[in-house]
N, C-alpha and C positions, 0 to 999 in steps of 0.2 A: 675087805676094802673094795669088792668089785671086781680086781684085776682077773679072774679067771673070767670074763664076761668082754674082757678087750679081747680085740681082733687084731687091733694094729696100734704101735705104740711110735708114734713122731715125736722129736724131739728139737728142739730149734731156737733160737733167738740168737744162741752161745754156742761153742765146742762144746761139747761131750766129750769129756776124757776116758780111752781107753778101758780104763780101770772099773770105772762105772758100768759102762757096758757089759765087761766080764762077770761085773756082780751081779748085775740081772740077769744077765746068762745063765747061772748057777742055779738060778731060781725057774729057768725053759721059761725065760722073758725075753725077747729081742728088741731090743730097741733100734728103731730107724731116725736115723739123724739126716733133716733137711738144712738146704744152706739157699741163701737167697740174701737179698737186699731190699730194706723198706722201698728203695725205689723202681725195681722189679718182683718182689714178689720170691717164693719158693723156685728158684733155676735148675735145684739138683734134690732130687731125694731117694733112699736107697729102700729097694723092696726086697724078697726075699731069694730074689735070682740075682739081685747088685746088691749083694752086702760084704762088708768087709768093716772091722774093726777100724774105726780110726777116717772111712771113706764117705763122702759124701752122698754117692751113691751114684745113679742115670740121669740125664738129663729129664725132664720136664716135655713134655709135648708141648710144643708153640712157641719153646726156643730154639735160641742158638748160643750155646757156649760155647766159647775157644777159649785156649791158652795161649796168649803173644808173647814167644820167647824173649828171654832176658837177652841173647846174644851171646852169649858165653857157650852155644852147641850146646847145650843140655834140653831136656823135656821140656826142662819148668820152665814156667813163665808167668805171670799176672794174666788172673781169670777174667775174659770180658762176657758181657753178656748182651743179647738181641733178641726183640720179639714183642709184639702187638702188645705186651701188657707192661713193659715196660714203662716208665715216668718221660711224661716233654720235656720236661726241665725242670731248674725251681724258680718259682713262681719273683715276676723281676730284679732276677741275677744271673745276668747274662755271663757273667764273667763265671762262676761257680758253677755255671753249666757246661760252659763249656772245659774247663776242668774236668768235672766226671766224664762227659758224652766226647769219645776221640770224633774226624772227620769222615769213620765209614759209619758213625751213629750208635757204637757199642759203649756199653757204659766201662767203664772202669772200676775194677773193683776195689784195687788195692790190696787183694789177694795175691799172693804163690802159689802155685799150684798147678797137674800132671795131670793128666789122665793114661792110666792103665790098659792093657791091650783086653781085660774087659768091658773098657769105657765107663769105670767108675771115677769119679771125680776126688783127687785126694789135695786138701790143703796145707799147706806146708809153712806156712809163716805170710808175715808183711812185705809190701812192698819194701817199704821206711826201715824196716828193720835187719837189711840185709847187710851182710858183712862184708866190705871189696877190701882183697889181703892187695900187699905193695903189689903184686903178681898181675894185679886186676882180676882174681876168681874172685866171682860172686859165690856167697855162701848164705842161705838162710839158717839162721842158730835157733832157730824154735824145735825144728825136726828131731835136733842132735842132742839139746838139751831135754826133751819128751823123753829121748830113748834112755840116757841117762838118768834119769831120775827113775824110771822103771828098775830099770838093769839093778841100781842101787838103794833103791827102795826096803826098809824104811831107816837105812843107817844118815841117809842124807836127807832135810828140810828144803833144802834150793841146790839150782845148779844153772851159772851164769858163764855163756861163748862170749868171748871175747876175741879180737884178734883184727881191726879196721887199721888198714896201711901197716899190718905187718907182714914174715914170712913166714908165718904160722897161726894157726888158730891155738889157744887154749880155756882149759872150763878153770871157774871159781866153782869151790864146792863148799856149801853150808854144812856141819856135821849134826846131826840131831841132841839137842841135849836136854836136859831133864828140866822141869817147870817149876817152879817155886807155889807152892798151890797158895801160899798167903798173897805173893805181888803177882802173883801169873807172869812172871818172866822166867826168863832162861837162864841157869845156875851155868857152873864152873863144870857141873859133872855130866860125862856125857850120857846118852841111854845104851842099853844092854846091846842094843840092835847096832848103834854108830862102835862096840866096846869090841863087840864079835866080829865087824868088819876090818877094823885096824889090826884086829889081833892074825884073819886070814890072812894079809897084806903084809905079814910080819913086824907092822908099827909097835912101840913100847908107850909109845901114848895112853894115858888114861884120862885126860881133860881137855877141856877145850884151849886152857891157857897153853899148855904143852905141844899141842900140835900148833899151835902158833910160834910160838917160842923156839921150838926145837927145830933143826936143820935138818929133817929126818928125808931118808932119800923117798921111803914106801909111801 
């Protein structure tokens, strides 16, 4: 295919999960995940002295990225961004622009996210999608739900935070089940991997009806 002939592997438009990364890894492939906005351009991308699983990387020479805390004392904040290549505006909507562009002229990204005390840039979720419990803690559930679905991988298909104006957070969890290979949907029975998870957790479940069904504590 070529690949012994790259020198350097970008990757960009999207997140890059985790997992993918690892799998290239496996292969002495690293991939670098840039992050940017069509109306600046690449802001962050990670070389082989900023890299980190899951990180967006170093700043870019010719910007300025910050993170403008949420308020709640923590790290994070919504990523802005500054610098000569950045967008004027869009083209007459003044109103739309000044949405993105705040009054010191940084865009807004509508990103979450920290920088690291090696000043790698890490994204954590949405503005929009953040969670404020009755308490007023903001929580972003992208993070929590990522790390989950790893952790439990491959006995769960989804895993959904919930928890807006309550005094807790909690996940909904999808259990994996087996595919009908005529209608391609999901049967009653669950797969060997969701079979061997319940059984660790000490559940008696063996379907998907049952774990619904049943009051089970595990």
């Amino acid at each position: 295919m070529g690949l012994d002939r790259m020198r350097y592997f970008a990757v960009g438009a999207a997140p890059v999960s985790a997992a993918l990364v690892e799998y290239f890894l496996s292969f002495d492939i690293q991939l670098f995940q840039e992050y940017g906005m069509t109306e600046c351009g690449p802001t962050n991308i990670e070389t082989p002295t900023l890299f980190g699983i899951g990180s967006c990387g170093g700043v870019v020479k010719g910007f300025n990225v910050v993170v403008e805390p949420c308020g709640d004392g923590g790290t994070e904040g919504e990523v802005m961004f500054d610098g000569r290549i950045r967008f004027m505006g869009y083209a007459k909507d003044p109103e739309r622009t000044s949405e993105m562009i705040d009054d010191l002229g940084r865009i807004k990204s509508g990103d979450l996210g920290f920088f690291d005390p090696q000043g790698r840039l890490w994204i954590t979720g949405r503005i929009k999608d953040l969670i404020v419990t009755c308490g007023g803690k903001k929580i972003s559930p992208s993070p929590i739900e990522q790390k989950l679905k790893r952790l439990l991988n491959p006995a769960i298909t989804s895993v959904i935070v919930v928890g807006e104006s309550r005094k807790f957070i909690s996940a909904l969890f999808g259990l994996k089940a087996l595919v009908d290979p005529n209608t391609n949907l999901p049967t009653d029975e669950l797969s060997p991997e969701a079979l061997q998870w319940l059984e660790v957790i000490g559940s008696p479940c063996k379907t998907v009806s049952q774990v619904i069904a049943t009051e089970d504590p595990a």
